[in-house]
ChimeraX commands (.cxc) that place a marker at each C-alpha (Angstrom):
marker #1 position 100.92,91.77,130.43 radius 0.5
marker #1 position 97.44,91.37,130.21 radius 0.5
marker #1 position 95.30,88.48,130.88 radius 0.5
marker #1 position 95.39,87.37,127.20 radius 0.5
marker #1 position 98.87,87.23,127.50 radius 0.5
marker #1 position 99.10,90.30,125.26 radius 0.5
marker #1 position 101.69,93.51,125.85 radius 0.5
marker #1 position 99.73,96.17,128.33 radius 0.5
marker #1 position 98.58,98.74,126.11 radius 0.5
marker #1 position 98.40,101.70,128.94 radius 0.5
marker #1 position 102.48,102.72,128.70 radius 0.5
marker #1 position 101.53,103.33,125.06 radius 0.5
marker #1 position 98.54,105.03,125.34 radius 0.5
marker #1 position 100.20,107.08,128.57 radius 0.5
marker #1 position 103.10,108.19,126.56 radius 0.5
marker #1 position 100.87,108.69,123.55 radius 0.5
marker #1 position 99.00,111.06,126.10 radius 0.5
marker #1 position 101.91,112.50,127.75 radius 0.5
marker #1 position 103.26,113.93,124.06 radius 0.5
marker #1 position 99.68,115.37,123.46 radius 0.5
marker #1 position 99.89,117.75,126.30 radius 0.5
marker #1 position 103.27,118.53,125.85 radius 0.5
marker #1 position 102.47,119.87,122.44 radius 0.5
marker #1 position 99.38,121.75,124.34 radius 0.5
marker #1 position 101.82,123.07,126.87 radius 0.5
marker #1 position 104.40,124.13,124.22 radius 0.5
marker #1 position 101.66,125.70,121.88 radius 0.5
marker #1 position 99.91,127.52,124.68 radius 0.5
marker #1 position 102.89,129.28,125.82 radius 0.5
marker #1 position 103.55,133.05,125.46 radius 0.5
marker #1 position 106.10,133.29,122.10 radius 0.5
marker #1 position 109.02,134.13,124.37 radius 0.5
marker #1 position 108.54,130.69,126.85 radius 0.5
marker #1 position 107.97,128.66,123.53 radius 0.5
marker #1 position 111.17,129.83,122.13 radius 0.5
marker #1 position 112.74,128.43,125.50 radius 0.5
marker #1 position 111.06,125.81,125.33 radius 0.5
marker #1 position 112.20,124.43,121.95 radius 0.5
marker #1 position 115.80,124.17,123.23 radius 0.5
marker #1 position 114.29,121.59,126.25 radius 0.5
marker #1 position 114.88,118.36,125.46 radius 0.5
marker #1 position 112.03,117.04,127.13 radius 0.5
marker #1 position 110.10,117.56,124.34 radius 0.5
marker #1 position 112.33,115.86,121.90 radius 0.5
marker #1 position 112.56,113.12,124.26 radius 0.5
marker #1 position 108.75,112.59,124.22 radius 0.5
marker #1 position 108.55,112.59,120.78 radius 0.5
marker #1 position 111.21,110.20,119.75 radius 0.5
marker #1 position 109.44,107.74,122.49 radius 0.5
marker #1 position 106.36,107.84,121.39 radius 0.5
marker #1 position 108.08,107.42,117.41 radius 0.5
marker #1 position 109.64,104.04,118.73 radius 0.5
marker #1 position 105.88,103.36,120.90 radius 0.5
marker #1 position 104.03,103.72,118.09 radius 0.5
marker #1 position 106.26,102.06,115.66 radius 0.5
marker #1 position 108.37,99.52,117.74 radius 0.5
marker #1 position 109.18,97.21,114.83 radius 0.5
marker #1 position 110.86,100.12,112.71 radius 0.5
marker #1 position 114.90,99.87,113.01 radius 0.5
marker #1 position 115.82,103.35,114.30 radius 0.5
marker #1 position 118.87,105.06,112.66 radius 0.5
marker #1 position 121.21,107.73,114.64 radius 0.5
marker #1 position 122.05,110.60,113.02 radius 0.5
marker #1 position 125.27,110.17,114.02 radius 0.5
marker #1 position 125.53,106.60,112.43 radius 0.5
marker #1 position 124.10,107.91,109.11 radius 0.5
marker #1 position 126.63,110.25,109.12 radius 0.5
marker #1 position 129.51,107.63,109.68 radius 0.5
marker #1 position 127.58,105.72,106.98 radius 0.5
marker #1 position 127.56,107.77,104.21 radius 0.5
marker #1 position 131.13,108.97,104.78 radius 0.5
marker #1 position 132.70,105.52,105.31 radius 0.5
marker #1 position 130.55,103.37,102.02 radius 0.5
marker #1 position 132.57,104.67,99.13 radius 0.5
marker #1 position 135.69,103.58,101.20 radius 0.5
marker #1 position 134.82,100.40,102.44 radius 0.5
marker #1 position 134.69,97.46,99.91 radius 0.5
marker #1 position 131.20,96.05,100.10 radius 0.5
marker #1 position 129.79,98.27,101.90 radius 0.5
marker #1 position 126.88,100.15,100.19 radius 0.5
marker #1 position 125.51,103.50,100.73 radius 0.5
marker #1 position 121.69,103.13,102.20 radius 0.5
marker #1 position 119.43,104.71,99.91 radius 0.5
marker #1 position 117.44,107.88,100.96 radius 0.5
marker #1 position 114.42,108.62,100.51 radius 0.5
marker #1 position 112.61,111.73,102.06 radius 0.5
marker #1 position 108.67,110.92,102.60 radius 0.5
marker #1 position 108.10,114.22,103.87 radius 0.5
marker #1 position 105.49,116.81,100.95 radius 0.5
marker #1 position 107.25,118.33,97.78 radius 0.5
marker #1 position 107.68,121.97,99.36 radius 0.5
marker #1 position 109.14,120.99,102.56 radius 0.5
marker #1 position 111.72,118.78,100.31 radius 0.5
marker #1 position 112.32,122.14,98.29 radius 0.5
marker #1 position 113.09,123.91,100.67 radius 0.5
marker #1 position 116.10,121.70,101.63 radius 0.5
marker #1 position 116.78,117.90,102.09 radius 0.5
marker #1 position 119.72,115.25,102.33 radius 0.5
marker #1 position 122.34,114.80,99.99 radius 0.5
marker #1 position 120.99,112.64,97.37 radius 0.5
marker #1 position 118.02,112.03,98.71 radius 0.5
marker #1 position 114.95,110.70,96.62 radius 0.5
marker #1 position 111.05,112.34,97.50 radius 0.5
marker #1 position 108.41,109.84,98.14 radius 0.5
marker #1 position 105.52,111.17,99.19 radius 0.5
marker #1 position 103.30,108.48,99.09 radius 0.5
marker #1 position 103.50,104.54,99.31 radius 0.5
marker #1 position 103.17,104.39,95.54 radius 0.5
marker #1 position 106.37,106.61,95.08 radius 0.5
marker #1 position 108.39,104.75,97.26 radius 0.5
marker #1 position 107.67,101.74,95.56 radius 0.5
marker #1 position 108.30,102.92,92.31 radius 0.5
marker #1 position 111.21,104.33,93.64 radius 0.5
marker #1 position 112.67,101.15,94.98 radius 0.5
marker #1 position 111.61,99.40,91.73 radius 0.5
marker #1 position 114.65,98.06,90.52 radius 0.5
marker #1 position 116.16,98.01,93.94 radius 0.5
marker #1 position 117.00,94.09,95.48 radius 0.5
marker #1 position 115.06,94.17,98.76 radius 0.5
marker #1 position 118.39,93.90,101.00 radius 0.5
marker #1 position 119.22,96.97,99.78 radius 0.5
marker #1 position 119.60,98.92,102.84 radius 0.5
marker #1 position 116.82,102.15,102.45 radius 0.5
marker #1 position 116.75,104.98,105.15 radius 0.5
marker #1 position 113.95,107.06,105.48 radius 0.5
marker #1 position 113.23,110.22,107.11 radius 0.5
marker #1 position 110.89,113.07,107.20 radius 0.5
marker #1 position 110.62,116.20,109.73 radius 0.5
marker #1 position 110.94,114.36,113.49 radius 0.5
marker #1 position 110.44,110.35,112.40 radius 0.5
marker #1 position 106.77,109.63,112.35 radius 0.5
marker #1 position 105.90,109.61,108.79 radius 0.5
marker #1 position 109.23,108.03,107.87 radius 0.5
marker #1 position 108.57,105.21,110.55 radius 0.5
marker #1 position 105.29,104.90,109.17 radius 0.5
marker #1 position 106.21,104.18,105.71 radius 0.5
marker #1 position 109.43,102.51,106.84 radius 0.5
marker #1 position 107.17,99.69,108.49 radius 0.5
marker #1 position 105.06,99.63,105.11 radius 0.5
marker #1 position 107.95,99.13,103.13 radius 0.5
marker #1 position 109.38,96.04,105.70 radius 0.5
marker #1 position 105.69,94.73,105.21 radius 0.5
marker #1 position 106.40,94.82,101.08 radius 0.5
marker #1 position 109.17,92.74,101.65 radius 0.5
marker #1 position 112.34,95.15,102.09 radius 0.5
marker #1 position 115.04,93.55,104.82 radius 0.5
marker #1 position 117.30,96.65,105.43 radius 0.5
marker #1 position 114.89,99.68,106.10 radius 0.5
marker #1 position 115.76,102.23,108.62 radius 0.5
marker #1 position 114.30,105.50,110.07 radius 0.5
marker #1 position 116.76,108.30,110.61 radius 0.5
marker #1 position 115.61,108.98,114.14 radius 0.5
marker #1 position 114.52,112.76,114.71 radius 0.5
marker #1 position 115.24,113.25,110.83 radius 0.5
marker #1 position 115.84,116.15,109.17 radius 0.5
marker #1 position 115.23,118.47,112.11 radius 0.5
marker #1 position 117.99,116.73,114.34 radius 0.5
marker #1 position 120.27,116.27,111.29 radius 0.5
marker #1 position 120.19,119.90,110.72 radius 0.5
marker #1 position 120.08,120.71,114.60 radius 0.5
marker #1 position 123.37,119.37,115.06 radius 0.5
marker #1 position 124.85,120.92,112.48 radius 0.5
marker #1 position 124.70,118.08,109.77 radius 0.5
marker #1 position 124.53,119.82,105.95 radius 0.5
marker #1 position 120.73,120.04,103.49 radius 0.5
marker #1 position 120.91,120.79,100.32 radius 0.5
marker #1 position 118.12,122.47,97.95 radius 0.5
marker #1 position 119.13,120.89,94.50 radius 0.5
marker #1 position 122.92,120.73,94.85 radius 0.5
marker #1 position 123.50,123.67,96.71 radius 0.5
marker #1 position 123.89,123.99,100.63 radius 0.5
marker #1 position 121.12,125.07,101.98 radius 0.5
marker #1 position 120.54,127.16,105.57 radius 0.5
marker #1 position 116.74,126.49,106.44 radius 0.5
marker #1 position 114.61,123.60,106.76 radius 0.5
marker #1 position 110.57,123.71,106.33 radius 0.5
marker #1 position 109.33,123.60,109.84 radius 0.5
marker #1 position 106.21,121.31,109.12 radius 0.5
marker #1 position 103.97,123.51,110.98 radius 0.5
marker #1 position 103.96,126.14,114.03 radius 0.5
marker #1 position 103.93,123.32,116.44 radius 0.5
marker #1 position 106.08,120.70,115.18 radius 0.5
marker #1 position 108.34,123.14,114.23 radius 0.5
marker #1 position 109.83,124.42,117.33 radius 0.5
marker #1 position 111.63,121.41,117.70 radius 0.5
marker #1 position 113.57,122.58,115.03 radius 0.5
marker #1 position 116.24,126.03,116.07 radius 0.5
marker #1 position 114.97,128.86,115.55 radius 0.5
marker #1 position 117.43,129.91,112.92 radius 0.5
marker #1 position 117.00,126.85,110.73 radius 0.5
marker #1 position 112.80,127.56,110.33 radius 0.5
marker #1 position 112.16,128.50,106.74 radius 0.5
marker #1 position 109.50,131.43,106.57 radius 0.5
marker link #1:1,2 radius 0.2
marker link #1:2,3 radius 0.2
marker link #1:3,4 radius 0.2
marker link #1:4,5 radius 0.2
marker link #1:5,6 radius 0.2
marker link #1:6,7 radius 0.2
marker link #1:7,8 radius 0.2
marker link #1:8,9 radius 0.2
marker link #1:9,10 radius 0.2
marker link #1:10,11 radius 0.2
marker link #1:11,12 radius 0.2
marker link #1:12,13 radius 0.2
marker link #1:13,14 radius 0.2
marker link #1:14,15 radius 0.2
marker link #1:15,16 radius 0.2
marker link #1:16,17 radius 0.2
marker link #1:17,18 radius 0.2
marker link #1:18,19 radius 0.2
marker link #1:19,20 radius 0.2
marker link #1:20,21 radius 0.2
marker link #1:21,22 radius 0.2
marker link #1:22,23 radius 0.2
marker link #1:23,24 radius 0.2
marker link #1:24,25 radius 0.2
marker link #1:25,26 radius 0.2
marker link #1:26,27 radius 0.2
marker link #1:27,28 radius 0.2
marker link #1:28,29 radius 0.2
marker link #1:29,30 radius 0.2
marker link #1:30,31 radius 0.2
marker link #1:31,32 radius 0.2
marker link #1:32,33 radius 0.2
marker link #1:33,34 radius 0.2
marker link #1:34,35 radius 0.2
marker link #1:35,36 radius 0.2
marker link #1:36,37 radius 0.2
marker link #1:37,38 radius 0.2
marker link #1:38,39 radius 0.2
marker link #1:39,40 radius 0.2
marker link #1:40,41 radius 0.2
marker link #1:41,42 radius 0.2
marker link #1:42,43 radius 0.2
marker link #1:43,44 radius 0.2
marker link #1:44,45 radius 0.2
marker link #1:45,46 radius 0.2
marker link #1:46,47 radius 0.2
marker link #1:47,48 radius 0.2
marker link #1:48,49 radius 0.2
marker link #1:49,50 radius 0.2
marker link #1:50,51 radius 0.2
marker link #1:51,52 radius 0.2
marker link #1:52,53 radius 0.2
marker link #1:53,54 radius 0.2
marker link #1:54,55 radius 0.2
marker link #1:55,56 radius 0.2
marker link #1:56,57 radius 0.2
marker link #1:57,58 radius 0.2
marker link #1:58,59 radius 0.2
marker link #1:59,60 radius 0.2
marker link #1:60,61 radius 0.2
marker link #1:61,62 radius 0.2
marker link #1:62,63 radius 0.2
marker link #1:63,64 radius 0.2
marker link #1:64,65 radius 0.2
marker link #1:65,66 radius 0.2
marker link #1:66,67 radius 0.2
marker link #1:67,68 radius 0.2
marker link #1:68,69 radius 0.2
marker link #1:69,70 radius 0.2
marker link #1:70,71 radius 0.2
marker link #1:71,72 radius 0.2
marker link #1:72,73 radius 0.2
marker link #1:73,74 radius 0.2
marker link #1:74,75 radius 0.2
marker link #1:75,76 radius 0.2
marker link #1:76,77 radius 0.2
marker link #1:77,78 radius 0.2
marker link #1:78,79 radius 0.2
marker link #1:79,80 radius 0.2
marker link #1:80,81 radius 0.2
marker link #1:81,82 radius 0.2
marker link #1:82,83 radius 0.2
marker link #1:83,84 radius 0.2
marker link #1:84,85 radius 0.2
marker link #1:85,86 radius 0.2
marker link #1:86,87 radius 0.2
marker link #1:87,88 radius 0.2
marker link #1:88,89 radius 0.2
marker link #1:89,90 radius 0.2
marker link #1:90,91 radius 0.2
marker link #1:91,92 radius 0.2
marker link #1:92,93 radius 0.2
marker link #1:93,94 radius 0.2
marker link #1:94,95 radius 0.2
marker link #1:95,96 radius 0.2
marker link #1:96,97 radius 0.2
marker link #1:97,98 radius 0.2
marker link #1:98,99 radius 0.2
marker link #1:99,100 radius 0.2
marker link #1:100,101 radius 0.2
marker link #1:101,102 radius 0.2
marker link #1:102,103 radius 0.2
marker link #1:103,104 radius 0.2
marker link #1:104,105 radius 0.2
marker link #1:105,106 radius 0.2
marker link #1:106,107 radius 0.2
marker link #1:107,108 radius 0.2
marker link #1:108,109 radius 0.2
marker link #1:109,110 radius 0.2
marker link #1:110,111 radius 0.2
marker link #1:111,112 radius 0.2
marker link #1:112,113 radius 0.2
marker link #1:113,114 radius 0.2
marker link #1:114,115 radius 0.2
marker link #1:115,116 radius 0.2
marker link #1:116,117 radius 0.2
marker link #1:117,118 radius 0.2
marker link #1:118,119 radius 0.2
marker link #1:119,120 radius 0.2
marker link #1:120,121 radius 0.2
marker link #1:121,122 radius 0.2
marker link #1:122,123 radius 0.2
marker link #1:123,124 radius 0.2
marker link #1:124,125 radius 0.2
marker link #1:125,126 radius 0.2
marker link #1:126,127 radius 0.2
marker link #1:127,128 radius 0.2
marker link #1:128,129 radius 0.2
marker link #1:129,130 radius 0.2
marker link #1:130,131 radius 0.2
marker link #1:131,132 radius 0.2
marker link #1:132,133 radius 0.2
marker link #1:133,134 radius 0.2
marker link #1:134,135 radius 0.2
marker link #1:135,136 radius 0.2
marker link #1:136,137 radius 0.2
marker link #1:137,138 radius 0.2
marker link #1:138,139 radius 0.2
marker link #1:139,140 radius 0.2
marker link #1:140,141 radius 0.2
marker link #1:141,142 radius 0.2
marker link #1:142,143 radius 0.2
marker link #1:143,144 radius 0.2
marker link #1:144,145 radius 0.2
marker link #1:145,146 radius 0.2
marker link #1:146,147 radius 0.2
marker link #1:147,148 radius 0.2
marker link #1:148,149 radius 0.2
marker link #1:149,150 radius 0.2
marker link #1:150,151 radius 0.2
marker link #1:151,152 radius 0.2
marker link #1:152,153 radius 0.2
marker link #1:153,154 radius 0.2
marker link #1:154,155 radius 0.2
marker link #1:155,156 radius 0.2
marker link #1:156,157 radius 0.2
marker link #1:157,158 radius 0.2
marker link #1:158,159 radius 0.2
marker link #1:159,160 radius 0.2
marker link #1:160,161 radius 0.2
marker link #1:161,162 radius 0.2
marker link #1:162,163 radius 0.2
marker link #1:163,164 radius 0.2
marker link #1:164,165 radius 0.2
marker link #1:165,166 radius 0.2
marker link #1:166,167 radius 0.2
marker link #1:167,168 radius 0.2
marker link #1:168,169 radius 0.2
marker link #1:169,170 radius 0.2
marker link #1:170,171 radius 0.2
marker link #1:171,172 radius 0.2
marker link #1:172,173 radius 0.2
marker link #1:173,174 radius 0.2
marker link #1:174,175 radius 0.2
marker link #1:175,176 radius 0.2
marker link #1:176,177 radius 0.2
marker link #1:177,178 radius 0.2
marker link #1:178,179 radius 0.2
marker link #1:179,180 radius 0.2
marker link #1:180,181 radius 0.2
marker link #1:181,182 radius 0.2
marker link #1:182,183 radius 0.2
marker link #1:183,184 radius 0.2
marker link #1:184,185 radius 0.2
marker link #1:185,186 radius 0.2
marker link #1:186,187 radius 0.2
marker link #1:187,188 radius 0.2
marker link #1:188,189 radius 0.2
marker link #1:189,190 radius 0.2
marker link #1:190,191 radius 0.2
marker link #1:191,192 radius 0.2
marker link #1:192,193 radius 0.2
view
């Protein structure tokens, strides 16, 4: 604490920190070392901290409870599926994205998608790794939705471990990798070209 009485904002900053040179490590490795690399989860680990850091009101979602989620809804009397919505740019959600899921790209989509939606309707969000979906996840809690969730390490985990994405209705086998750095936290296999 500081002298105000306020939260220390150094473990922040320091993790804030410690993910930039991680990404400067990663991206100044020889191709070979980054493709090693990508499967350490020290890297993952620093990212989803610095997610929850920067975002620490945003209820994070496991992949593995989303999963139990939308398989256990239609089944279970009063128990709704969350709605999805994928924040992430058109073309990356073309490429491939969650069953079901609705784009909103922007604050203004998401609102307009949620239009006619009662504000404890549970909502989980999700874009490559968490931080845009956190972002708007905490703009959408500060519009007055109760039951908003970010699917922690998003699409690229989901599809890490094996989870299925879809490009219209079809299964799809590649996910857009964001960019050359963000993107090696997603296997190597799953990068769209």
């Amino acid at each position: 604490m500081s002298r105000l009485g306020l939260p220390d904002p150094k473990p922040v900053l320091y993790r804030i920190m410690h993910l930039a040179v991680c990404v400067a490590i990663v991206v100044s490795l020889p191709a070979a070392a980054q493709e090693t690399a990508e499967n350490n989860t020290m890297f993952w680990s620093t990212t989803l901290k610095m997610i929850r850091a920067k975002f620490p009101g945003v209820a994070q979602l496991s992949t593995d409870s989303l999963q139990v989620w939308l398989e256990a809804a239609p089944d279970r009397p009063g128990r709704e599926s969350p709605l999805l919505l994928d924040v992430r740019e058109k073309e990356e959600y073309e490429v491939s994205h969650l069953e079901g899921a609705l784009l909103a790209t922007s604050e203004k989509e998401a609102l307009q998608a949620l239009e006619d939606v009662p504000p404890d309707q549970p909502v989980v969000l999700y874009c490559s790794v968490g931080y845009r979906s956190s972002e708007m996840a905490g703009y959408l809690e500060k519009k007055g939705f109760r039951k908003v969730f970010n699917l922690e390490g998003s699409i690229f985990a989901w599809a890490n471990e094996g989870r299925p994405v879809y490009r219209g209705d079809d299964r799809a086998h590649v996910v857009h990798p964001y960019d050359r750095v963000w993107g090696k936290l997603l296997k190597k296999a799953l990068r769209a070209r």
